[in-house]
PQR file with spaces between the fields and no chain letter, atoms N, CA, C, O and H, PARSE charges and radii, in Angstrom:
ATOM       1  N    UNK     1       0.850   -1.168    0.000 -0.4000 1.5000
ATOM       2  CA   UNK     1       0.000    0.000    0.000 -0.0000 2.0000
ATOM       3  C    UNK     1       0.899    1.234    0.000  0.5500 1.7000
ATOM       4  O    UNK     1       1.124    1.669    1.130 -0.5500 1.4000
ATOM       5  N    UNK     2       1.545    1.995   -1.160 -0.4000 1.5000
ATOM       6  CA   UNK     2       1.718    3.433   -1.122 -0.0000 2.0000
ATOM       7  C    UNK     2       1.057    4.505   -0.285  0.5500 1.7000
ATOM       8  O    UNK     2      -0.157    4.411   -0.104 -0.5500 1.4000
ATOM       9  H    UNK     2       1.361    1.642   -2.078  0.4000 1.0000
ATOM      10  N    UNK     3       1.593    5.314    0.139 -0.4000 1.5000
ATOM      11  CA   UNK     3       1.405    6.715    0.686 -0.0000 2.0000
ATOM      12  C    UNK     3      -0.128    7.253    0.210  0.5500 1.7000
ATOM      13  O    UNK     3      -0.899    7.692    1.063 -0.5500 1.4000
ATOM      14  H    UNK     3       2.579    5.390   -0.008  0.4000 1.0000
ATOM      15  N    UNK     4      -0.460    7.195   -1.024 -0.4000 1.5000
ATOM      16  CA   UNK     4      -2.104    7.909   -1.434 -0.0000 2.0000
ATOM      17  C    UNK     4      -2.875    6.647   -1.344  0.5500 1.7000
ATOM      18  O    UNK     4      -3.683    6.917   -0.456 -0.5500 1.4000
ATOM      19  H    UNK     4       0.166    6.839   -1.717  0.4000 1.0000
ATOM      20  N    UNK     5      -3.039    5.828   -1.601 -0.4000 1.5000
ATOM      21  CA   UNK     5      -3.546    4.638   -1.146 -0.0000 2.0000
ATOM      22  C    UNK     5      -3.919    4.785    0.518  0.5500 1.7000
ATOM      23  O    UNK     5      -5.113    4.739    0.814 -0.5500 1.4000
ATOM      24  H    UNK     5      -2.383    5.608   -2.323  0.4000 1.0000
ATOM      25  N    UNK     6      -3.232    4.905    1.259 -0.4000 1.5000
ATOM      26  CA   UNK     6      -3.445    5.284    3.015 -0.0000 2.0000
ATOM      27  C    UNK     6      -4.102    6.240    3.165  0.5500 1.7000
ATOM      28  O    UNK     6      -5.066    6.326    3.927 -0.5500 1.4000
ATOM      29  H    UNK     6      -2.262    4.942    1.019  0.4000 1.0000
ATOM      30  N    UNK     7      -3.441    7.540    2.084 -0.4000 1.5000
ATOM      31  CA   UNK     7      -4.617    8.664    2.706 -0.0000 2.0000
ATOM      32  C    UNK     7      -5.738    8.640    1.798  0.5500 1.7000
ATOM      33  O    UNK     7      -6.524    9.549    2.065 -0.5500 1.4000
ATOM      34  H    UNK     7      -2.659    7.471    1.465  0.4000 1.0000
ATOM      35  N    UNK     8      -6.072    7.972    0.883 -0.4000 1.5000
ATOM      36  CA   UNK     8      -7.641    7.537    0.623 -0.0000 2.0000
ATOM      37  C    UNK     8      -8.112    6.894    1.471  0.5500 1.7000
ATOM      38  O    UNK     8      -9.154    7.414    1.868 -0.5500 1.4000
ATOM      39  H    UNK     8      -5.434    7.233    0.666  0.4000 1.0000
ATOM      40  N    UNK     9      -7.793    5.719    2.123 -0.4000 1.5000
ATOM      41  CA   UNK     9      -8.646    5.048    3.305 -0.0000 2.0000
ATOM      42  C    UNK     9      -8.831    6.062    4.206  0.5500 1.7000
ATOM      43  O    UNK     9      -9.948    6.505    4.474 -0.5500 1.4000
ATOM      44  H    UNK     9      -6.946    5.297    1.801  0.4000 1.0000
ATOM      45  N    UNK    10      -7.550    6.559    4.816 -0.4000 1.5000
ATOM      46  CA   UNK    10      -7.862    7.292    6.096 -0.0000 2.0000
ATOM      47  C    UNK    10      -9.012    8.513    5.386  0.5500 1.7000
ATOM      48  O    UNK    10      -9.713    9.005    6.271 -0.5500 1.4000
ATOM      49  H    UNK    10      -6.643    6.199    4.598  0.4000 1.0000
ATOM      50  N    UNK    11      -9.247    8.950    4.267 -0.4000 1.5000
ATOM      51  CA   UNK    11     -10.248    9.945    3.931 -0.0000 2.0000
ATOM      52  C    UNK    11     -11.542    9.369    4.118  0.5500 1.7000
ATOM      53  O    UNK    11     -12.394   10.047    4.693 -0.5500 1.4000
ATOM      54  H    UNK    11      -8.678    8.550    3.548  0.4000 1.0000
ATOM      55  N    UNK    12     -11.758    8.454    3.800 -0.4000 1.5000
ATOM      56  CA   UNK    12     -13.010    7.491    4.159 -0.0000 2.0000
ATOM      57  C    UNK    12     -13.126    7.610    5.670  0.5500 1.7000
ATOM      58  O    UNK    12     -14.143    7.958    6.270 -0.5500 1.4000
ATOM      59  H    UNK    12     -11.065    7.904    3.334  0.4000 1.0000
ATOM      60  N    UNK    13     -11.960    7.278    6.212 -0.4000 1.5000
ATOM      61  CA   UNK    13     -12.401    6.564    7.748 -0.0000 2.0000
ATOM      62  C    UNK    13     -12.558    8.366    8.707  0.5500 1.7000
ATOM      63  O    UNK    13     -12.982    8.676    9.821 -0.5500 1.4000
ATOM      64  H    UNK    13     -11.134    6.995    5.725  0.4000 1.0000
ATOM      65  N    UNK    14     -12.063    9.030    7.737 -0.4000 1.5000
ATOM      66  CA   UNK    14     -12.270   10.731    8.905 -0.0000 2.0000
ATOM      67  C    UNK    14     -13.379   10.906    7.894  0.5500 1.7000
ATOM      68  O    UNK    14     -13.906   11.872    8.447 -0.5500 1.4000
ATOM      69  H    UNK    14     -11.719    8.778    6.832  0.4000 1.0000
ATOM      70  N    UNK    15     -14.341   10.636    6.523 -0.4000 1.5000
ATOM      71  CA   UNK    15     -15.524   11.554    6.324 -0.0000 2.0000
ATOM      72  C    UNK    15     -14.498   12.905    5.023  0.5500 1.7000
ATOM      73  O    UNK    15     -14.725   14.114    4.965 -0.5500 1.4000
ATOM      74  H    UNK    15     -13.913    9.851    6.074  0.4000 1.0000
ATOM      75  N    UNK    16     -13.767   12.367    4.441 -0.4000 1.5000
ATOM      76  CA   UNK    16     -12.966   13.755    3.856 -0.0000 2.0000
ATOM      77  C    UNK    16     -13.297   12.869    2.474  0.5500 1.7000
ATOM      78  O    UNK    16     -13.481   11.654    2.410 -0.5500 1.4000
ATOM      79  H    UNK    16     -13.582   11.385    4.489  0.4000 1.0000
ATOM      80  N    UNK    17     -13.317   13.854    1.382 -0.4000 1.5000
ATOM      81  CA   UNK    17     -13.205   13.516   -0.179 -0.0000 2.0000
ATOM      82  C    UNK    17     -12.004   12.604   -0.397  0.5500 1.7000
ATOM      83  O    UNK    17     -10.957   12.749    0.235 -0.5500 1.4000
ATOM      84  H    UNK    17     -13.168   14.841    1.434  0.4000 1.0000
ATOM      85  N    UNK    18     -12.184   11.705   -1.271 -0.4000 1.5000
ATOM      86  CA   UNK    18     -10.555   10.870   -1.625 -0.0000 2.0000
ATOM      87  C    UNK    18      -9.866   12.075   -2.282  0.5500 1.7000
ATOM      88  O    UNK    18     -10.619   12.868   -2.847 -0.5500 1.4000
ATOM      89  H    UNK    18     -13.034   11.587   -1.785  0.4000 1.0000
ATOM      90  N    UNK    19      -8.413   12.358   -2.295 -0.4000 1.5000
ATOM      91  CA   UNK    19      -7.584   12.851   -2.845 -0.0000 2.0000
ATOM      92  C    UNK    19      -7.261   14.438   -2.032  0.5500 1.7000
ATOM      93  O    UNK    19      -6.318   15.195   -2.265 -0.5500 1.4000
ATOM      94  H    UNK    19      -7.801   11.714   -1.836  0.4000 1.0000
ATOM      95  N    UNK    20      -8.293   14.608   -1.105 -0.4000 1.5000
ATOM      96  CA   UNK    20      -8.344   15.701   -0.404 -0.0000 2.0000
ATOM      97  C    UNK    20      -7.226   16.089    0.853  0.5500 1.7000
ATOM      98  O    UNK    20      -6.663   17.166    1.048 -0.5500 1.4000
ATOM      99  H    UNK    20      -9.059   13.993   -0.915  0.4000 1.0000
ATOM     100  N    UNK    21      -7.108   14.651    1.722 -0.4000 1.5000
ATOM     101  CA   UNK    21      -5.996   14.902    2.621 -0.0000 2.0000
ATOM     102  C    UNK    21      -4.421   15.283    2.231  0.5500 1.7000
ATOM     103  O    UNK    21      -4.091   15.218    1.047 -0.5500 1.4000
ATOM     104  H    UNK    21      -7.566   13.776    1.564  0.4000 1.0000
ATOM     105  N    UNK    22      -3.647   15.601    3.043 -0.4000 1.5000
ATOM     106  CA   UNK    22      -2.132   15.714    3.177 -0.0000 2.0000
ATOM     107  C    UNK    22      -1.838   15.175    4.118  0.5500 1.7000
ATOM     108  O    UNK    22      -2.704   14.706    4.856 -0.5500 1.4000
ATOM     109  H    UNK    22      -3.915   15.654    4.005  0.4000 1.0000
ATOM     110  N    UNK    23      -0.379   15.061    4.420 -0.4000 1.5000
ATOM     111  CA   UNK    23       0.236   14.979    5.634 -0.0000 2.0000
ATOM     112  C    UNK    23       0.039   16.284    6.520  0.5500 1.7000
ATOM     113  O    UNK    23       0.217   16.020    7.709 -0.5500 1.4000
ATOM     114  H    UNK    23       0.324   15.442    3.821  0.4000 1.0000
ATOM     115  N    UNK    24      -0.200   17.286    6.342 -0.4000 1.5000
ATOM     116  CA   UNK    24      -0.521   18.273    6.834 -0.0000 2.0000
ATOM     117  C    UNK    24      -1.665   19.039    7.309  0.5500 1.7000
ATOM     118  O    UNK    24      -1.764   20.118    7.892 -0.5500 1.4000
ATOM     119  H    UNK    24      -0.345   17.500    5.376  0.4000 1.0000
ATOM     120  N    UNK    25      -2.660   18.007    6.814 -0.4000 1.5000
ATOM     121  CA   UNK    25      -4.145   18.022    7.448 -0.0000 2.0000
ATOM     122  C    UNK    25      -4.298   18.468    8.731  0.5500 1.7000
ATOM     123  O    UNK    25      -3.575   17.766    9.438 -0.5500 1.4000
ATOM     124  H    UNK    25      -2.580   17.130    6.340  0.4000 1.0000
ATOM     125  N    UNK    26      -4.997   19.454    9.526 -0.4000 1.5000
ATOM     126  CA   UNK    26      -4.947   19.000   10.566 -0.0000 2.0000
ATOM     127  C    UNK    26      -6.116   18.245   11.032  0.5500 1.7000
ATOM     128  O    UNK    26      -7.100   18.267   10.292 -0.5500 1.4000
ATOM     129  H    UNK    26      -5.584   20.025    8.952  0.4000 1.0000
ATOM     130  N    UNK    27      -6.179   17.629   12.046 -0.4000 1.5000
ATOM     131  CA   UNK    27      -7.432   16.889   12.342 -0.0000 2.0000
ATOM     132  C    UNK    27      -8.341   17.237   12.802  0.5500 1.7000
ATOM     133  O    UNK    27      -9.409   16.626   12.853 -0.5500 1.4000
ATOM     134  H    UNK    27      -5.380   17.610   12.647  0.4000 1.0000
ATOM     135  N    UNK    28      -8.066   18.437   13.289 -0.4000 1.5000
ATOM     136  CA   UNK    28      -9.235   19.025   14.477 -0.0000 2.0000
ATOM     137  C    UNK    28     -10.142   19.718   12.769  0.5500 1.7000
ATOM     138  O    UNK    28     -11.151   20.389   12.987 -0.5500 1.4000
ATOM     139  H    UNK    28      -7.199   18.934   13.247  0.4000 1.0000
ATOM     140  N    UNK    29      -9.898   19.595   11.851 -0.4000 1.5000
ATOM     141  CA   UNK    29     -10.727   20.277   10.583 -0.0000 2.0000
ATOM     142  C    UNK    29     -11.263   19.076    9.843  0.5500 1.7000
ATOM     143  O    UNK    29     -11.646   19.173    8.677 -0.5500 1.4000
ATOM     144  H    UNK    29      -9.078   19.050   11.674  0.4000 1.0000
ATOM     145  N    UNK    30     -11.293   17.862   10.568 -0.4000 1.5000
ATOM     146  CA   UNK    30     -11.954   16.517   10.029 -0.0000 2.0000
ATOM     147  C    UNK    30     -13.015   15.918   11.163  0.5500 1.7000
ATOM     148  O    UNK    30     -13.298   16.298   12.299 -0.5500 1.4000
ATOM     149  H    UNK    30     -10.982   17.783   11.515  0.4000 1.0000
ATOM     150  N    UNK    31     -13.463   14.832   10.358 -0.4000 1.5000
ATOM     151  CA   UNK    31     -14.366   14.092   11.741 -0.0000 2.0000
ATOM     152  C    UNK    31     -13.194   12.758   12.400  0.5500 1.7000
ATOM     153  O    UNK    31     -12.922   11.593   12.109 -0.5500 1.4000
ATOM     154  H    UNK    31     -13.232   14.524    9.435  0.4000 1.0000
ATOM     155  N    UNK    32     -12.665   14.014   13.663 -0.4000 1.5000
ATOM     156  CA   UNK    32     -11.468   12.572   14.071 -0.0000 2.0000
ATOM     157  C    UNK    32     -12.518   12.805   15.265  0.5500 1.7000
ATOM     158  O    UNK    32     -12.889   13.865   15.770 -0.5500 1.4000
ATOM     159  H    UNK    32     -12.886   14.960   13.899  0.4000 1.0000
ATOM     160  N    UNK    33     -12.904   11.393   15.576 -0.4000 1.5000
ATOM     161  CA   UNK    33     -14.215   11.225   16.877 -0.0000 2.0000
ATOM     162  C    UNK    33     -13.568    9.665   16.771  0.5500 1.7000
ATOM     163  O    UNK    33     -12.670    9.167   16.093 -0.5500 1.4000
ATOM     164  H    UNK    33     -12.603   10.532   15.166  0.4000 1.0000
ATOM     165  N    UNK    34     -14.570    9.123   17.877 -0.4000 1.5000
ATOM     166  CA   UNK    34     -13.977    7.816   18.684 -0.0000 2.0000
ATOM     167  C    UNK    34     -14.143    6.930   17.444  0.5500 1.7000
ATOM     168  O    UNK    34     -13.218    6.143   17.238 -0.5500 1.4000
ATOM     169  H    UNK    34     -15.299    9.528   18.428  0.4000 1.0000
ATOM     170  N    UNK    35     -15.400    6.928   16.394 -0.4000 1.5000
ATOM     171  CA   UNK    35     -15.707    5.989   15.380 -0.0000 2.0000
ATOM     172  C    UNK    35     -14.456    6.515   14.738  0.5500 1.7000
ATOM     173  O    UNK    35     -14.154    5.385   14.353 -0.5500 1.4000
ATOM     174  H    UNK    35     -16.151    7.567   16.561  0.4000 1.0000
ATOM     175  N    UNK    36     -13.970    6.876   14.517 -0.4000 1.5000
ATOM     176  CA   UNK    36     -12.633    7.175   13.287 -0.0000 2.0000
ATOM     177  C    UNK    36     -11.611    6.357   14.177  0.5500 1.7000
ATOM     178  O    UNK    36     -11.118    5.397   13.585 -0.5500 1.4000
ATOM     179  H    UNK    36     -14.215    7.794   14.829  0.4000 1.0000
ATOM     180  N    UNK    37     -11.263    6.517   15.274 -0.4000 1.5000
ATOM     181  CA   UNK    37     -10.433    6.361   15.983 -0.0000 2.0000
ATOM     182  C    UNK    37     -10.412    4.688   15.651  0.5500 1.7000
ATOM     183  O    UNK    37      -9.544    4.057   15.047 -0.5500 1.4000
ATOM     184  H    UNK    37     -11.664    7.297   15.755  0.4000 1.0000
ATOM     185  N    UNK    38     -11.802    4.150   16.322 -0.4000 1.5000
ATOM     186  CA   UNK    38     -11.399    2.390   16.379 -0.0000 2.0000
ATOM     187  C    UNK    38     -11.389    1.952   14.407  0.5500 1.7000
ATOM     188  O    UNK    38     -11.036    0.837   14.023 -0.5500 1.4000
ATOM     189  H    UNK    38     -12.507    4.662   16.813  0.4000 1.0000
ATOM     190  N    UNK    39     -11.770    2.893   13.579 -0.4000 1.5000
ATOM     191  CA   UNK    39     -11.627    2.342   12.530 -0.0000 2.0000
ATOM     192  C    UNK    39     -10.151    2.700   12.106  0.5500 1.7000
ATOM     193  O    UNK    39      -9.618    2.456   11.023 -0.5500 1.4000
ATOM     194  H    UNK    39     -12.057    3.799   13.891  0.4000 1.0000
ATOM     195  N    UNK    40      -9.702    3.226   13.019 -0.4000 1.5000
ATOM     196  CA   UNK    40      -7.878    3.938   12.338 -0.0000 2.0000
ATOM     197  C    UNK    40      -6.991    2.317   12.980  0.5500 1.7000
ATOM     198  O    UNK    40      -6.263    1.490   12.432 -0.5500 1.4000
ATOM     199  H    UNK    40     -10.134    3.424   13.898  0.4000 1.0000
ATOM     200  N    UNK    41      -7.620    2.500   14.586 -0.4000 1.5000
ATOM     201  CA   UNK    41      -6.981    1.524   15.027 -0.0000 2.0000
ATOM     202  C    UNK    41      -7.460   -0.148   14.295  0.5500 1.7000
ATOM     203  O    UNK    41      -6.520   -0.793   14.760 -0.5500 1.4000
ATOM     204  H    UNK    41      -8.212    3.172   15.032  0.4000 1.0000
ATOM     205  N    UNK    42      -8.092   -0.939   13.678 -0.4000 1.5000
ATOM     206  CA   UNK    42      -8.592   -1.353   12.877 -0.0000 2.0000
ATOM     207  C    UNK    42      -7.707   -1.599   11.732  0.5500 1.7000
ATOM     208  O    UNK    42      -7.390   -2.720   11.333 -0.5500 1.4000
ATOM     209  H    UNK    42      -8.855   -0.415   13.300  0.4000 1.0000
ATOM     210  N    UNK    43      -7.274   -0.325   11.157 -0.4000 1.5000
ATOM     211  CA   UNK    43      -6.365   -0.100    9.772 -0.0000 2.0000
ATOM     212  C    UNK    43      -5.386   -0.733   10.093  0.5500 1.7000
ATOM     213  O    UNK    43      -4.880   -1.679    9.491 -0.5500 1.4000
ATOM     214  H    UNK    43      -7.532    0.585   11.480  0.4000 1.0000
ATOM     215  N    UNK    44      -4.873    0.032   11.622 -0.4000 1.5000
ATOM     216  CA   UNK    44      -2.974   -0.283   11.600 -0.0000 2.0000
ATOM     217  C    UNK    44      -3.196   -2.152   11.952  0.5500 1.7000
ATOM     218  O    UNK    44      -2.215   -2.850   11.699 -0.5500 1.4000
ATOM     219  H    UNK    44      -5.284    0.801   12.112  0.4000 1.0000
ATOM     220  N    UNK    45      -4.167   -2.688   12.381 -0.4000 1.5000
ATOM     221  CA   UNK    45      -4.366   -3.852   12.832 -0.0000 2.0000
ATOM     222  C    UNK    45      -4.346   -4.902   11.587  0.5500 1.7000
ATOM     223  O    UNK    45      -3.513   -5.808   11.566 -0.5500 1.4000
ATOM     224  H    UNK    45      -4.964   -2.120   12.587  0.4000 1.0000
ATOM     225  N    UNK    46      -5.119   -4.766   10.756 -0.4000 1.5000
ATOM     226  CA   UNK    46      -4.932   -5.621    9.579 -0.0000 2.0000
ATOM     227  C    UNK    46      -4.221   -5.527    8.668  0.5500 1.7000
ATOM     228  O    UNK    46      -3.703   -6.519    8.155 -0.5500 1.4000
ATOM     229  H    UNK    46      -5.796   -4.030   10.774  0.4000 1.0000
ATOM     230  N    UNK    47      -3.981   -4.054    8.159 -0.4000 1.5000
ATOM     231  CA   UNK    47      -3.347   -3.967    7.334 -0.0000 2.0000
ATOM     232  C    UNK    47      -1.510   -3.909    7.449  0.5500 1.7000
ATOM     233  O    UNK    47      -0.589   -4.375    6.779 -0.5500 1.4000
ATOM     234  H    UNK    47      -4.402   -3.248    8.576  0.4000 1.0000
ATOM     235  N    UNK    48      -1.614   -3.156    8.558 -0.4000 1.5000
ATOM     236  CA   UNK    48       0.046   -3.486    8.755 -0.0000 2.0000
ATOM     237  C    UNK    48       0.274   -3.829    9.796  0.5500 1.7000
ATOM     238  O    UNK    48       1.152   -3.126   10.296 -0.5500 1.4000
ATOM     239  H    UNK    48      -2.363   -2.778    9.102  0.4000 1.0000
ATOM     240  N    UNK    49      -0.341   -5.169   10.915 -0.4000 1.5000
ATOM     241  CA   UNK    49      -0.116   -5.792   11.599 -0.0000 2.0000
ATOM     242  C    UNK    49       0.542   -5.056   12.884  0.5500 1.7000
ATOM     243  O    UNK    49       1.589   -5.376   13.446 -0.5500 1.4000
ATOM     244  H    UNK    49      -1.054   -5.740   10.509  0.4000 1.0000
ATOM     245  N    UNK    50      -0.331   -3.994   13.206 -0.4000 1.5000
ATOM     246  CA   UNK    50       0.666   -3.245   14.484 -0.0000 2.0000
ATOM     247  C    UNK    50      -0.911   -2.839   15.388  0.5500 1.7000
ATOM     248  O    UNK    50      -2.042   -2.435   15.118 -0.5500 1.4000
ATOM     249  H    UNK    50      -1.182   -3.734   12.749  0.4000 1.0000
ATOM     250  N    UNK    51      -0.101   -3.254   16.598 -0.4000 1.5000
ATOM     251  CA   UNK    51      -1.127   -2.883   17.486 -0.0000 2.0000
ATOM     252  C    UNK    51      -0.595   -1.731   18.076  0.5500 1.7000
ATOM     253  O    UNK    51       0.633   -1.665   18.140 -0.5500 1.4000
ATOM     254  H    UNK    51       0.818   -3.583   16.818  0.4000 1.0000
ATOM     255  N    UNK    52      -1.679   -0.241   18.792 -0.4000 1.5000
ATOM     256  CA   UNK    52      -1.322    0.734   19.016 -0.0000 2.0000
ATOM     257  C    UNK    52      -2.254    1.095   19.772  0.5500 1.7000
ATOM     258  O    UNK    52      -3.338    1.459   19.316 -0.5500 1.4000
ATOM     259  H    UNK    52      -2.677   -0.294   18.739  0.4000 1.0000
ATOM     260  N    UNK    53      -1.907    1.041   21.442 -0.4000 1.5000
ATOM     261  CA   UNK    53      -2.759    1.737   22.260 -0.0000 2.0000
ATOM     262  C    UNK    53      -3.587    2.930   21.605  0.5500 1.7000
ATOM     263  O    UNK    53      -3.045    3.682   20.795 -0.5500 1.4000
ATOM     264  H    UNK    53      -1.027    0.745   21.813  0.4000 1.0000
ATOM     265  N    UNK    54      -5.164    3.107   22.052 -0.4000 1.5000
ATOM     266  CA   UNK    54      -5.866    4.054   21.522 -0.0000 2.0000
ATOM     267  C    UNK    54      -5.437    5.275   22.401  0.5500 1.7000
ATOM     268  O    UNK    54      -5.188    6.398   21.964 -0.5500 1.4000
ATOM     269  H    UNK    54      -5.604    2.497   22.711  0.4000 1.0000
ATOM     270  N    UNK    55      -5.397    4.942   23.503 -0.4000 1.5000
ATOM     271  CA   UNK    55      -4.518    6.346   24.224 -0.0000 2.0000
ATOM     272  C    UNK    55      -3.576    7.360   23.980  0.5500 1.7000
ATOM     273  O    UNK    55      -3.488    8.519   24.384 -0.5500 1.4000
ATOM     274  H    UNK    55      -5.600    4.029   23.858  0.4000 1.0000
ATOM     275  N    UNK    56      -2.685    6.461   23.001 -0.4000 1.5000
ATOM     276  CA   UNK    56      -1.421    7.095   22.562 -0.0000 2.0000
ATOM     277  C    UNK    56      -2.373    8.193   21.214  0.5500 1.7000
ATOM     278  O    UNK    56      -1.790    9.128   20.665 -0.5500 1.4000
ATOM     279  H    UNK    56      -2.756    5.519   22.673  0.4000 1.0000
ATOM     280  N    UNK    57      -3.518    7.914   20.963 -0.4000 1.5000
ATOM     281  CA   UNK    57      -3.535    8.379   19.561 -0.0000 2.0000
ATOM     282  C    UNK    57      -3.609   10.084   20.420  0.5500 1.7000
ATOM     283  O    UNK    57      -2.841   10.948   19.996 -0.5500 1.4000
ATOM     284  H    UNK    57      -3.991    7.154   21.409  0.4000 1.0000
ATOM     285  N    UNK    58      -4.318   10.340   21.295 -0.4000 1.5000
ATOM     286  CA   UNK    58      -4.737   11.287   21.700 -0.0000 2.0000
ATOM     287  C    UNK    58      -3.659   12.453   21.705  0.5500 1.7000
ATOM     288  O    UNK    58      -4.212   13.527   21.946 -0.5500 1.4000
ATOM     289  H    UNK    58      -4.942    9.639   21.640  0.4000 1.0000
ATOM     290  N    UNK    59      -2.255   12.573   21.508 -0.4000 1.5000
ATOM     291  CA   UNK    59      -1.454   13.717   21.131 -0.0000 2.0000
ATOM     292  C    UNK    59      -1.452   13.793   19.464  0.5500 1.7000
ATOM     293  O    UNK    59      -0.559   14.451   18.931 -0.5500 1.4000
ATOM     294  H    UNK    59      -1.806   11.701   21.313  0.4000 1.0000
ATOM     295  N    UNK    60      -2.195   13.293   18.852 -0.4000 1.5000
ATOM     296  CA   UNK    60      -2.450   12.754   17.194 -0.0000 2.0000
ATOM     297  C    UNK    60      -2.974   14.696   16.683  0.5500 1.7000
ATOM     298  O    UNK    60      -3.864   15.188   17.376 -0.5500 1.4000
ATOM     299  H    UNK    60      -2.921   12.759   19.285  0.4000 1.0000
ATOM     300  N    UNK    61      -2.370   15.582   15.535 -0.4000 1.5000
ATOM     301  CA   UNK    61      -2.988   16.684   15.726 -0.0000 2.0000
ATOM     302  C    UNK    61      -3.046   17.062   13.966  0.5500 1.7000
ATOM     303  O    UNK    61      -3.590   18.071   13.517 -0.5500 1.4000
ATOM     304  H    UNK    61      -1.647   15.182   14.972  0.4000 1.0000
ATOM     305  N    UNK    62      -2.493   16.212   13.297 -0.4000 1.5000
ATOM     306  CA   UNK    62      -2.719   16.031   11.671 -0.0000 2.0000
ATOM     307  C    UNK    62      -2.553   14.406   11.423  0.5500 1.7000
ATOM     308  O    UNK    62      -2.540   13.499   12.255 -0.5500 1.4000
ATOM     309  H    UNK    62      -2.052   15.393   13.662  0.4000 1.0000
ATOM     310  N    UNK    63      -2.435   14.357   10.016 -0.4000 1.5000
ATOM     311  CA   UNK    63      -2.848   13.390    9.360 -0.0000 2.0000
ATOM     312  C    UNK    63      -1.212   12.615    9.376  0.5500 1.7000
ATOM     313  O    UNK    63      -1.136   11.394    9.513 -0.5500 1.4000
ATOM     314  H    UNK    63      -2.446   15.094    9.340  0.4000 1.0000
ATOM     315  N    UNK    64      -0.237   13.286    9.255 -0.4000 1.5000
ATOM     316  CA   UNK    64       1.082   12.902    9.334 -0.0000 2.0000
ATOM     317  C    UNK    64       1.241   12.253   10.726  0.5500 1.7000
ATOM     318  O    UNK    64       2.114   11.407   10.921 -0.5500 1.4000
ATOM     319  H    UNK    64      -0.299   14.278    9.144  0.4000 1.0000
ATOM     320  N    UNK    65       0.377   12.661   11.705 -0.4000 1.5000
ATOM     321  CA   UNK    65       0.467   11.590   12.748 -0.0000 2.0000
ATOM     322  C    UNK    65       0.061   10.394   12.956  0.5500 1.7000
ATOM     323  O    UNK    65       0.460    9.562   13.771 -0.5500 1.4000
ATOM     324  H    UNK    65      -0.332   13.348   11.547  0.4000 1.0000
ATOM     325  N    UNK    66      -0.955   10.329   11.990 -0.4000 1.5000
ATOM     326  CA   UNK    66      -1.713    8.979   11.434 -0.0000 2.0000
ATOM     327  C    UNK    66      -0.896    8.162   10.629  0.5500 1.7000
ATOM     328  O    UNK    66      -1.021    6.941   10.724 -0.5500 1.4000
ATOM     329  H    UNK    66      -1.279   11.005   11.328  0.4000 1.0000
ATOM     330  N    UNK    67      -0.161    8.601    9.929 -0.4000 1.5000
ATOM     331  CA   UNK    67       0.384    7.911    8.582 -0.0000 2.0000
ATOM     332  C    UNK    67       1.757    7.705    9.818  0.5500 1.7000
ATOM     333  O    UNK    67       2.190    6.560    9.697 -0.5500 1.4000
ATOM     334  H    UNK    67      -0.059    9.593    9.851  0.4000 1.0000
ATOM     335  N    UNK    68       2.391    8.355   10.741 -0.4000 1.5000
ATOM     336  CA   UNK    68       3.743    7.624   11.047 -0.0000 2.0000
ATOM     337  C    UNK    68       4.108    6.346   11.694  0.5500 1.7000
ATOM     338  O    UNK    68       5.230    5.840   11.705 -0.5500 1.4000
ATOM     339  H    UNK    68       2.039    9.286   10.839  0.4000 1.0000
ATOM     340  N    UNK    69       2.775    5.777   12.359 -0.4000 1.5000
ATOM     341  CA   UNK    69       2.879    4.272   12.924 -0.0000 2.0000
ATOM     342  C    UNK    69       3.126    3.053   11.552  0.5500 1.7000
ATOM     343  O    UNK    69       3.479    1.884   11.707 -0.5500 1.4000
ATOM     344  H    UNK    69       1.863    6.188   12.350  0.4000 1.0000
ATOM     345  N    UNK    70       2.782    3.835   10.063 -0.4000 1.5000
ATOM     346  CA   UNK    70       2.932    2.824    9.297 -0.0000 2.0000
ATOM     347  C    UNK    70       4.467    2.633    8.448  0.5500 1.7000
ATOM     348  O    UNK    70       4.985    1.895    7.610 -0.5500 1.4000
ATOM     349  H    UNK    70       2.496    4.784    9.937  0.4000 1.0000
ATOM     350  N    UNK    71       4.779    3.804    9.264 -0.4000 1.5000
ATOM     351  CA   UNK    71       6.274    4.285    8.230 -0.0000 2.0000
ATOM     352  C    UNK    71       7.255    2.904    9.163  0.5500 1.7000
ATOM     353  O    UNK    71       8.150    2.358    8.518 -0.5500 1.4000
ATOM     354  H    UNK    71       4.358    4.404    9.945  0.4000 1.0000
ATOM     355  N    UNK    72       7.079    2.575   10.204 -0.4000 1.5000
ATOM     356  CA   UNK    72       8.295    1.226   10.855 -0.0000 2.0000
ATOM     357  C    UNK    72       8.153    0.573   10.581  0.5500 1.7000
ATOM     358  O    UNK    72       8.843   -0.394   10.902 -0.5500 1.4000
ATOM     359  H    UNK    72       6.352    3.019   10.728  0.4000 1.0000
């Protein structure tokens, strides 16, 4: 899965147009709510096999914070 590939899902899973996000998104200008949250946590779970306390997401403040659990 490439880089625009991720931020099309994650556009789905925050409610944003495909092709619309950046890494520079911020989130507080999307729908980041608890349903985004277990569907983010969800993502990193199947798709790239990483589990990630939901707690930790909570210093999360753009989209580049979303996309860096998949960059290891």
């Amino acid at each position: 899965m490439n880089e625009q590939d991720l931020l099309d899902e994650l556009a789905d899973i925050l409610n944003a147009a495909p092709g619309t996000l950046t890494p520079e998104t911020p989130l507080d200008t999307l729908t980041w709510d608890s349903m985004a949250l277990l569907a983010y946590l969800a993502l990193l779970r199947f798709r790239f096999n990483k589990i990630l306390p939901g707690a930790s997401c909570s210093d999360f403040r753009t989209v580049d914070d979303l996309l860096a659990p998949t960059r290891n």
